[in-house]
Wavefront OBJ file of the C-alpha trace (Angstrom):
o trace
v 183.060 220.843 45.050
v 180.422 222.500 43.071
v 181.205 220.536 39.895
v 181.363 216.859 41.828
v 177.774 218.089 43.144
v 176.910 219.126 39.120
v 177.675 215.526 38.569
v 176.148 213.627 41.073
v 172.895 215.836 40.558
v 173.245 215.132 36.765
v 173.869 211.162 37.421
v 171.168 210.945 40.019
v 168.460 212.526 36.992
v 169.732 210.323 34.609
v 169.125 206.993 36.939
v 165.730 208.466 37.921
v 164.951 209.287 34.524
v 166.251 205.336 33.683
v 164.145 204.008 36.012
v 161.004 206.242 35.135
v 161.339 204.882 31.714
v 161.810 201.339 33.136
v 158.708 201.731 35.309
v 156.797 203.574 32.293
v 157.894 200.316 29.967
v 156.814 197.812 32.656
v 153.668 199.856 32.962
v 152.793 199.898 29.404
v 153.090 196.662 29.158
v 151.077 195.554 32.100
v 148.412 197.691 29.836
v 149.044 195.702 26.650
v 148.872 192.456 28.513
v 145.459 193.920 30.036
v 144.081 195.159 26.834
v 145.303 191.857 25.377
v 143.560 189.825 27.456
v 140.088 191.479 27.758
v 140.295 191.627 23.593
v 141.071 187.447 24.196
v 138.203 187.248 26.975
v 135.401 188.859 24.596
v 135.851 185.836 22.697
v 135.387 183.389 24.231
v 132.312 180.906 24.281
v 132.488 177.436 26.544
v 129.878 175.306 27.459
v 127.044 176.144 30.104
v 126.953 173.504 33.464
v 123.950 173.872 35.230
v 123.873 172.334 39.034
v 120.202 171.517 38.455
v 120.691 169.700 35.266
v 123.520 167.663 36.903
v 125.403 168.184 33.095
v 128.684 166.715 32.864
v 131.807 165.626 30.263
v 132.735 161.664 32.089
v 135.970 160.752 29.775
v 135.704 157.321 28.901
v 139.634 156.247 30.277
v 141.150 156.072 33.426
v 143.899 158.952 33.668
v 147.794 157.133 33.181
v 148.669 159.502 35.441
v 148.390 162.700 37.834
v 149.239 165.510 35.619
v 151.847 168.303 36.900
v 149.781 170.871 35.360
v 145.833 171.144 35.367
v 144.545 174.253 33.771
v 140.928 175.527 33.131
v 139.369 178.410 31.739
v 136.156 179.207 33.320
v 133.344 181.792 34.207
v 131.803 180.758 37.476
v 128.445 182.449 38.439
v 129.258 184.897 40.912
v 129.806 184.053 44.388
v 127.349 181.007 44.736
v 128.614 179.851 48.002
v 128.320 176.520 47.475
v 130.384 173.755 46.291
v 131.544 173.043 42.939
v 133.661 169.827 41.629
v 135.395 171.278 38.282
v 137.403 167.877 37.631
v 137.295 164.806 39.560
v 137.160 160.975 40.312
v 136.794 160.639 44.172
v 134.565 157.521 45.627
v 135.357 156.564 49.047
v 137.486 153.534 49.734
v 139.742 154.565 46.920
v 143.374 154.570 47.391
v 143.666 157.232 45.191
v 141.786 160.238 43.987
v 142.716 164.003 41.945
v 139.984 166.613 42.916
v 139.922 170.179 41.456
v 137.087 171.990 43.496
v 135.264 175.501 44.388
v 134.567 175.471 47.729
v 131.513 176.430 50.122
v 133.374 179.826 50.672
v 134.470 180.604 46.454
v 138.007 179.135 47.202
v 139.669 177.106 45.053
v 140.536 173.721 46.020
v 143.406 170.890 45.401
v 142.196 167.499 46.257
v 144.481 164.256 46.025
v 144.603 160.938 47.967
v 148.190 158.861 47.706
v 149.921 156.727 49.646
v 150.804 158.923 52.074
v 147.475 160.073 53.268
v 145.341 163.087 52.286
v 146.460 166.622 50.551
v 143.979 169.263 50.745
v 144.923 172.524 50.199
v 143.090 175.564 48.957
v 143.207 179.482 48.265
v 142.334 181.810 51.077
v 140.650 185.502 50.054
v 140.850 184.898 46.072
v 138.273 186.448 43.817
v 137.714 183.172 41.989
v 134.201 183.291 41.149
v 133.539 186.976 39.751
v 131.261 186.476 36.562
v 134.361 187.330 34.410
v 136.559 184.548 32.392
v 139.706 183.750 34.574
v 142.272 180.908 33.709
v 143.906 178.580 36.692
v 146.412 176.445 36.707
v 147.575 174.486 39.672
v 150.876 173.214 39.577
v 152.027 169.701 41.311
v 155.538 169.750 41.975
v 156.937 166.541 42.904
v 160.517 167.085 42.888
v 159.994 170.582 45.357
v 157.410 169.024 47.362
v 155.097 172.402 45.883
v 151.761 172.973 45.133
v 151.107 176.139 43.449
v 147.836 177.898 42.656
v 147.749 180.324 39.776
v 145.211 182.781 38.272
v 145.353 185.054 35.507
v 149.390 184.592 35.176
v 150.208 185.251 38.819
v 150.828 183.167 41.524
v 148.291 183.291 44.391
v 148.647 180.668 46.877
v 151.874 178.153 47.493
v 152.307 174.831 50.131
v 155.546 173.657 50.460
v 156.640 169.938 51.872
v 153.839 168.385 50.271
v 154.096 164.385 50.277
v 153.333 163.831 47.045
v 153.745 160.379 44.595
v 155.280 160.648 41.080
v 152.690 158.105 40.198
v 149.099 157.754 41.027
v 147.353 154.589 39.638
v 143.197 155.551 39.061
v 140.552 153.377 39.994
v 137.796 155.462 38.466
v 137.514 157.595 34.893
v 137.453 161.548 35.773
v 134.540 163.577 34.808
v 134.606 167.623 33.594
v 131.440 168.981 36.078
v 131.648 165.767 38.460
v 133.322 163.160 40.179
v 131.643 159.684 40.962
v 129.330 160.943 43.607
v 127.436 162.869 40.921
v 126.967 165.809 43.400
v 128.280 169.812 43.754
v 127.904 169.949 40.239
v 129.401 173.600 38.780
v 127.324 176.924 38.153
v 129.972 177.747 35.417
v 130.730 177.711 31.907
v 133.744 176.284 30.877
v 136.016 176.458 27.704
v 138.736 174.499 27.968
v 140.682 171.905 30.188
v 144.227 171.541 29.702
v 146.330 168.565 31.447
v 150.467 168.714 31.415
v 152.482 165.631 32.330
v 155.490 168.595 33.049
v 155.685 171.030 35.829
v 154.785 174.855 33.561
v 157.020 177.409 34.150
v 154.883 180.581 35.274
v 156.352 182.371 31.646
v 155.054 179.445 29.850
v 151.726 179.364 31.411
v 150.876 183.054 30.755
v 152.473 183.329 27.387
v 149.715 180.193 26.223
v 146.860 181.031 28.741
v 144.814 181.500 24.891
v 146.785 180.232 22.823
v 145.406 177.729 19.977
v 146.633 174.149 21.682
v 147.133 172.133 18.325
v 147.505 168.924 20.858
v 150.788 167.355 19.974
v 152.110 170.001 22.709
v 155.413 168.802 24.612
v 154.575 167.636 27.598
v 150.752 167.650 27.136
v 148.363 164.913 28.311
v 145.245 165.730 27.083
v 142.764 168.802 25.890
v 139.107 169.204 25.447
v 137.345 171.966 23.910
v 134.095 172.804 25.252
v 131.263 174.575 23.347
v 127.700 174.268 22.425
v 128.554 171.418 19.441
v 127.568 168.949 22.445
v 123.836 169.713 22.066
v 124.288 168.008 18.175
v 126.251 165.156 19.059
v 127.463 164.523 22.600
v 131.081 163.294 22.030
v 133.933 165.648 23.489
v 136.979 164.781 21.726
v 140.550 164.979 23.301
v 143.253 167.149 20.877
v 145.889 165.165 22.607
v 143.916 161.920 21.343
v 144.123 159.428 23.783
v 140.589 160.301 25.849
v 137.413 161.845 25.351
v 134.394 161.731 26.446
v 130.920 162.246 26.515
v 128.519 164.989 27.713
v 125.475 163.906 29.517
v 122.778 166.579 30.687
v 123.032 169.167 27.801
v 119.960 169.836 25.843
v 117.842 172.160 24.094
v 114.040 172.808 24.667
v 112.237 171.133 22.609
v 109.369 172.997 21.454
v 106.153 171.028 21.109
v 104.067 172.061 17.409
v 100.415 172.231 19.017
v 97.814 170.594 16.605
v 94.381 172.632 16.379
v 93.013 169.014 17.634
v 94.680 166.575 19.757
v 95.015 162.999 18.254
v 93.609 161.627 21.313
v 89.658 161.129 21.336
v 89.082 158.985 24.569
v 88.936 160.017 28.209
v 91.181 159.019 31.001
v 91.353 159.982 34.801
v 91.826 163.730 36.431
v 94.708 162.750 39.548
v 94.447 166.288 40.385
v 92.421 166.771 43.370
v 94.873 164.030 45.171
v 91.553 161.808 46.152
v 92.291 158.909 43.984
v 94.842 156.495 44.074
v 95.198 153.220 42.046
v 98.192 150.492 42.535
v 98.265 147.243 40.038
v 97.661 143.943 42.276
v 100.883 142.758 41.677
v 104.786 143.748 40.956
v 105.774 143.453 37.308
v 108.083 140.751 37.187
v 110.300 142.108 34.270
v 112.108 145.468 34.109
v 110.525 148.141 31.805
v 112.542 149.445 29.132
v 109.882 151.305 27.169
v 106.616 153.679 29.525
v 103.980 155.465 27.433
v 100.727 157.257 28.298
v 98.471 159.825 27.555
v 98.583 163.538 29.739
v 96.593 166.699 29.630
v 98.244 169.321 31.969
v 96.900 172.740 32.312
v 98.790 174.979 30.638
v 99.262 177.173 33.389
v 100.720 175.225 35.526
v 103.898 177.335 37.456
v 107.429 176.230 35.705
v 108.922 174.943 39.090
v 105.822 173.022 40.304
v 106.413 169.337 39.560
v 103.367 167.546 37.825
v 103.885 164.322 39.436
v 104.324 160.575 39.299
v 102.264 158.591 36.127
v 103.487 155.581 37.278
v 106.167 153.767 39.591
v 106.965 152.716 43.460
v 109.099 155.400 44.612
v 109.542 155.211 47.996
v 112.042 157.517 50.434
v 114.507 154.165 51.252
v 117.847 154.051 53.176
v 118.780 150.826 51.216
v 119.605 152.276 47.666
v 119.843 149.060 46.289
v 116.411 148.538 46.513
v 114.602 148.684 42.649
v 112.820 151.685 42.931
v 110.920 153.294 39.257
v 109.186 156.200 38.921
v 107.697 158.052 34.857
v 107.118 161.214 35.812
v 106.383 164.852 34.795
v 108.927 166.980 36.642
v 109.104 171.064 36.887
v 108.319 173.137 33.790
v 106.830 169.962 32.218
v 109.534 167.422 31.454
v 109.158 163.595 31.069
v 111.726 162.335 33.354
v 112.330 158.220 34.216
v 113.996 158.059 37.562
v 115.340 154.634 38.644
v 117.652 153.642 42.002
v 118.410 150.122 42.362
v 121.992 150.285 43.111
v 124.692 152.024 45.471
v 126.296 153.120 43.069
v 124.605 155.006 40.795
v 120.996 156.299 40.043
v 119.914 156.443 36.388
v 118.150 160.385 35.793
v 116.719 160.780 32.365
v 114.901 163.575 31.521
v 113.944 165.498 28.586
v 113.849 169.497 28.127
v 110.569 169.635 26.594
v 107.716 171.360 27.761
v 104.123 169.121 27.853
v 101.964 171.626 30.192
v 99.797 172.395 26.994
v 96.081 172.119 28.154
v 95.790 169.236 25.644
v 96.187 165.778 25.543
v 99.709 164.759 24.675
v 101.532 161.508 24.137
v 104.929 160.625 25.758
v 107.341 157.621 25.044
v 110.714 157.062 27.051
v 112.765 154.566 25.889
v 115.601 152.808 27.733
v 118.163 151.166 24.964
v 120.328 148.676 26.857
v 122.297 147.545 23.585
v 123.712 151.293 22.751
v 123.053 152.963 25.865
v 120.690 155.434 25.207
v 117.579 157.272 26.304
v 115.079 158.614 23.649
v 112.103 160.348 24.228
v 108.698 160.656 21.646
v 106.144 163.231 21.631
v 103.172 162.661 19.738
v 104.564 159.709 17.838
v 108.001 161.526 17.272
v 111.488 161.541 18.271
v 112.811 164.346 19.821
v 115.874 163.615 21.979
v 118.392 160.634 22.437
v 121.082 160.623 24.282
v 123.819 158.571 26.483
v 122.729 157.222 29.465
v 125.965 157.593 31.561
v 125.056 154.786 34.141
v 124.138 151.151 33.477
v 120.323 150.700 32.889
v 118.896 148.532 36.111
v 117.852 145.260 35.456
v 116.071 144.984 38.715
v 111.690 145.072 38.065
v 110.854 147.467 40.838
v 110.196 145.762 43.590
v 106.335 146.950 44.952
v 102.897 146.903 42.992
v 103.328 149.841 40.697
v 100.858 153.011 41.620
v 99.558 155.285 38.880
v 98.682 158.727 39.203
v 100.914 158.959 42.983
v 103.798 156.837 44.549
v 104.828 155.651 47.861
v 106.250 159.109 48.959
v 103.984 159.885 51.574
v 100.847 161.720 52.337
v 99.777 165.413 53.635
v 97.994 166.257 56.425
v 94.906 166.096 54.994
v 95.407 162.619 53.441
v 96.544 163.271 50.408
v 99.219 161.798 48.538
v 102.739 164.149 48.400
v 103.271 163.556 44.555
v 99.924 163.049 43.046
v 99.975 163.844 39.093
v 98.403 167.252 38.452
v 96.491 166.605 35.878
v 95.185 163.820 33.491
v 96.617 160.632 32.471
v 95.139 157.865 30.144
v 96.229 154.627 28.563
v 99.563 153.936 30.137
v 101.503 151.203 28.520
v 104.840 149.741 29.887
v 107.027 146.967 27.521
v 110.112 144.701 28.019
v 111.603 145.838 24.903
v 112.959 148.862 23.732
v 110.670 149.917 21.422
v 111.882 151.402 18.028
v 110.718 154.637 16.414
v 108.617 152.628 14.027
v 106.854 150.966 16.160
v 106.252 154.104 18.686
v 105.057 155.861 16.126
v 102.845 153.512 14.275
v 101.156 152.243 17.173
v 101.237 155.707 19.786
v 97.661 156.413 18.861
v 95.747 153.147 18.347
v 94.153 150.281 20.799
v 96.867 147.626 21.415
v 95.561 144.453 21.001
v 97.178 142.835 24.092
v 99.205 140.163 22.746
v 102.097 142.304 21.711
v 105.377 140.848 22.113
v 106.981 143.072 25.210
v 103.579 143.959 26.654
v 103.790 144.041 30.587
v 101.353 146.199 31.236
v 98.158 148.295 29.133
v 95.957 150.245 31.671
v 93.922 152.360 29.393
v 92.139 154.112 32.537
v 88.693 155.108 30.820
v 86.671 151.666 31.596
v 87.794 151.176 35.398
v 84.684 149.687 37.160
v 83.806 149.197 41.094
v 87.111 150.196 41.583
v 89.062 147.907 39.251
v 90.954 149.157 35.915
v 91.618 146.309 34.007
v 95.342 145.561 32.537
v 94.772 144.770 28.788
v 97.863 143.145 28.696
v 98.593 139.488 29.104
v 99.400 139.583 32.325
v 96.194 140.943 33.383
v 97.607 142.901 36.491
v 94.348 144.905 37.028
v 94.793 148.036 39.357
v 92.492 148.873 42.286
v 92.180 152.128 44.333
v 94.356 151.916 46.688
v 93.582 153.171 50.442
v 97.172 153.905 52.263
v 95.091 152.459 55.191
v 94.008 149.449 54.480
v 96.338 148.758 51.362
v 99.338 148.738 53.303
v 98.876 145.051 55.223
v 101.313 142.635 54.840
v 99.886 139.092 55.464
v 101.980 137.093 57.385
v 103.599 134.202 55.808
v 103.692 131.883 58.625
v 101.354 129.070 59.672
v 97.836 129.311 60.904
v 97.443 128.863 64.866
v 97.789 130.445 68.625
v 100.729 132.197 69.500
v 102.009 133.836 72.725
v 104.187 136.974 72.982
v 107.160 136.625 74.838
l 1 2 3 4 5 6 7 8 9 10 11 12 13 14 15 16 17 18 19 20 21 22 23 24 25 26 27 28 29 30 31 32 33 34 35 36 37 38 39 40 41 42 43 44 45 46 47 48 49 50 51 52 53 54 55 56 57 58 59 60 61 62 63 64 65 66 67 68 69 70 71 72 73 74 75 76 77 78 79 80 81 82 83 84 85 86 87 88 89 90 91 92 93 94 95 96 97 98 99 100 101 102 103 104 105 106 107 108 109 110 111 112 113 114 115 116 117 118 119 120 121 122 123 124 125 126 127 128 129 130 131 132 133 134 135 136 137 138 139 140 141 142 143 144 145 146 147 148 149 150 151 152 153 154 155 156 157 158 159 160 161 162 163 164 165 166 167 168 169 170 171 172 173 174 175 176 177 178 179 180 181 182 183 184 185 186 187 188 189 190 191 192 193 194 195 196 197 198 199 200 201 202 203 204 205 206 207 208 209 210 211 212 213 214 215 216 217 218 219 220 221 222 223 224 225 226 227 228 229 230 231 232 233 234 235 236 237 238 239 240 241 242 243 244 245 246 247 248 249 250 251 252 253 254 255 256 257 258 259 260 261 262 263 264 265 266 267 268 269 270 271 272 273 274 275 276 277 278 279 280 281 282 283 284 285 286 287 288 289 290 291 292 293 294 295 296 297 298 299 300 301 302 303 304 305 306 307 308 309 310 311 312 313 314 315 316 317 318 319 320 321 322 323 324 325 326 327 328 329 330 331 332 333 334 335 336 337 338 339 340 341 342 343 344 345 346 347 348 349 350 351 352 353 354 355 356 357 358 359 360 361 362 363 364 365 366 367 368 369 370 371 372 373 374 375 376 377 378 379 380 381 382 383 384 385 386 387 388 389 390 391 392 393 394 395 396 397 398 399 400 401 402 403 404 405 406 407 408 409 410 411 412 413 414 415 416 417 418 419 420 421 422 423 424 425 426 427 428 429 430 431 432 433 434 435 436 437 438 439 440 441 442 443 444 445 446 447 448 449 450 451 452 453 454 455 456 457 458 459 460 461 462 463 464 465 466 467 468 469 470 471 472 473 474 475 476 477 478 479 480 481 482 483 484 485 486 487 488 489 490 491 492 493 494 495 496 497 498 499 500 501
C-alpha cells in the first residue's frame, strides 16, 4: 500500500512538473510574442489623417469584389468619441456598400449592404483606440455565415447566421480615411491596409500581422503602404497592382521667405472694422478658374480665427446645387477656394501656408480642369499643386460677387459674419487657368484690361462716390453694398394695379 501511494505521489509530481513546464513554455512564449511585437511596433511610421484636413487615399477602381479579409494597422488618437470611417464607399440609394468604421463610443464597426438587407455589427467594450499601434482584421465568412473581429492576434467579437453574398458588385471606388459622404474622417495614423479574397486562418493572420507583404500573396487583393512619401508626390500605389490611388489633403507648411520690402507699392481697402461692404453690379457670367489679389493681415492674428471672404457669394443654402464661390483666408492664414454647386460633392482647396505676415502679400489659386489640379502662388511663386479629388464646377456662381464679406449673414450690430480681417487690393479673377509664367510675370504689374481670360480687375485704391471700377472688359464696377436696401428684387412682371386675393 505504501509503495502504490510512492507511485502515485511520484506520477502525480511528474504530471505537475509536465504541466508547469508546459505552462512555463506557453508563458515564455506569450513573452517573446510580446517582446516581439513591441520591438515590431517601435517601428513603425504610417501616414497622419487629420479630421480637420478632411485627408484621404480615394483608389481610383471600383473593388471586383468584397474581400474575406480586411486588415489595418493603425494608431487612433485616444478615445475621441466620435466617428471615424477607416475604409469605405457608402452613398445612399446604393444597393451595395463595405464600411469599416470607429464608432461614436471607440467600437469598431462592420458595415455592408447586399441583397438581403443591412449587416451592422460591431465590438462591444474593446480598447480599440488607445494611442498604441494595434492591427485588425475582420473576417467575412460566407460559407459559416461568420463575421469575426480580431485584434492583436485574438479573436474579440463573433456573429453567427449572417446573410451574407459571395459577390458584391460596387457602384462607387472606396476611399482609405472616407467614404463618398466625405465626413467622420479618422484622427489616426495608418500604415498599412491589407485586402484578402480568402477567409485567414487566425495562425495565418498573427504569424504575418508585420510581415513584409511582397504583393503576389495567395489569396491577396490588394495592399497599400502608407507613409509620409505622399507629401512629394500624391500617388499611393497598390503591391498587389491592380488599384491605387491618390492622397488628397496631405501637405506641408509652407513657409513664406519675408522680403525686407513688400513688392507691393499701392494701397487698397482695410475690411476690418466690418463697416464696408462692396458687391460687383452684376454676376460673372463665366466660371473662374484662376482668383488673385493683394492682402496685408496682421501678423498677430490668433491661428484659429478665420480672416475671411476676399471675394465670392457664399450663402447658407438648402439647395446644394446652387453655384456658390467663395477665395478666402481661412484659420492660421491659408488661401482656401471653396465651391458647392452640386449634390454631390463640394470642391475644398486649401493650401497650408501661413499669409498673416503684417505685409502685403500676393496669392494665386489656380483651378486646372485639363489635369485636375489645384496650385497655389505666393508672391509670384509656386508652392503647392495637387489633385483635386472632385470635378471642378462649371457653374459661374450664381449672385453679384461681394468683396471683402459674403452673403453669410450679419451680427447684431450690423455687421457682416465673415468680413476679411484685414486688407485686400487689386483682385483679379480669369477664365483660364493661368500658367506659372504668366502668374509670375504679371503678379506685380497693372493689367492692361484686354487680357485674354480677364473677367474681372478691381484694383480697390481709386473707388469713387461709392463705385470701384472693374478694369476689365466687362466693366462690372462694384458699389457698397447696404444689406438693406441692396437686397430688392425688382419684380419682373408688367407695370399696373393689382389686387391681393
Amino acid at each position: 500500500m505504501k509503495k502504490s501511494k510512492a507511485v502515485l505521489s511520484s506520477t502525480l509530481a511528474l504530471l505537475m512538473l509536465g504541466q508547469s513546464s508546459v505552462l512555463a513554455e506557453s508563458q515564455m512564449a506569450e513573452r517573446e510574442t510580446l517582446t516581439q511585437l513591441l520591438v515590431e511596433t517601435s517601428k513603425l511610421e504610417g501616414l497622419f489623417f487629420d479630421s480637420e484636413k478632411k485627408n484621404s487615399v480615394q483608389l481610383n477602381k471600383e473593388l471586383e469584389n468584397v474581400p474575406s479579409t480586411y486588415e489595418m494597422i493603425v494608431k487612433f488618437e485616444p478615445n475621441l468619441n466620435q466617428r471615424q470611417i477607416l475604409f469605405g464607399n457608402f452613398k445612399s440609394g446604393n444597393k451595395t456598400a463595405y464600411n469599416i468604421e470607429i464608432t461614436a463610443d471607440n467600437q469598431l464597426r462592420y458595415y455592408e449592404i447586399n441583397q438581403f438587407g443591412t449587416i451592422d455589427k460591431k465590438t462591444v467594450e474593446a480598447d480599440i483606440t488607445t494611442g498604441e499601434w494595434t492591427h485588425f482584421a475582420i473576417i467575412r465568412d460566407v460559407a459559416n455565415k461568420k463575421i469575426v473581429f480580431i485584434q492583436d492576434g485574438k479573436e474579440i467579437a463573433s456573429f453567427d447566421n449572417v446573410d451574407l453574398e459571395e459577390d458584391l458588385a460596387f457602384e462607387n471606388y472606396h476611399s482609405i480615411g472616407k467614404d463618398t459622404r466625405d465626413q467622420f474622417h479618422p484622427n489616426a495614423e495608418i500604415t498599412e491596409v491589407r485586402l484578402w479574397d480568402d477567409v485567414r486562418t487566425l495562425d495565418e493572420i498573427k504569424d504575418n500581422v508585420y510581415a513584409d507583404i511582397k504583393g503576389n500573396e495567395e489569396g491577396l487583393m490588394h495592399t497599400w503602404m502608407l507613409d509620409d512619401s505622399v507629401y512629394d508626390s500624391p500617388n499611393v500605389y497598390d503591391k498587389a497592382g491592380k488599384i491605387d490611388g491618390v492622397a488628397f489633403g496631405f501637405q506641408k507648411e509652407s513657409v513664406i521667405e519675408i522680403p525686407e520690402e513688400s513688392a507691393y507699392k499701392g494701397t487698397g481697402i482695410d475690411f476690418s472694422k466690418g463697416d464696408l461692404e462692396i458687391a460687383a453690379d452684376e454676376p460673372i457670367t463665366e466660371a473662374p478658374r484662376t482668383v488673385e489679389a493683394w492682402v496685408k493681415i496682421p501678423a498677430d492674428t490668433p491661428k484659429e480665427k478665420r480672416v475671411g471672404n476676399i471675394i465670392g457669394n457664399y450663402y447658407h443654402e438648402y439647395y446644394k446645387d446652387k453655384s456658390r464661390f467663395n477665395f478666402e483666408i481661412t484659420s492660421n492664414g491659408n488661401p482656401r477656394i471653396y465651391w458647392q454647386a452640386h449634390t454631390a460633392h463640394t470642391l475644398d482647396y486649401s493650401t497650408n501656408v501661413n499669409v498673416n505676415l503684417g505685409d502685403w502679400v500676393h496669392v494665386a489659386m489656380v483651378l486646372d480642369d485639363k489635369q485636375g489640379i489645384g496650385s497655389t502662388y505666393i508672391n509670384g511663386e509656386k508652392i503647392n499643386e495637387q489633385s483635386i479629388n472632385t470635378p471642378i464646377p462649371s457653374i459661374p456662381p450664381r449672385e453679384e460677387l461681394k468683396i471683402g464679406s459674403d452673403y453669410r449673414g450679419y451680427t447684431a450690430d450690423g455687421k457682416p459674419e465673415y468680413n476679411f480681417n484685414g486688407e485686400i487690393a487689386d483682385v483679379r479673377l480669369w477664365s483660364t487657368a493661368r500658367t506659372s509664367e504668366e502668374i509670375k510675370a504679371n503678379y506685380n504689374k497693372a493689367l492692361e484690361g484686354n487680357e485674354e481670360g480677364l473677367i474681372g480687375n478691381w484694383k480697390l485704391d481709386d473707388g469713387k462716390d461709392g463705385v470701384y471700377p472693374d478694369h476689365s472688359k466687362k466693366k462690372n464696377h462694384a458699389h457698397e453694398y447696404d444689406n438693406e436696401n441692396s437686397n430688392w428684387i425688382d419684380p419682373d412682371f408688367a407695370k399696373g394695379d393689382y389686387s391681393i386675393v
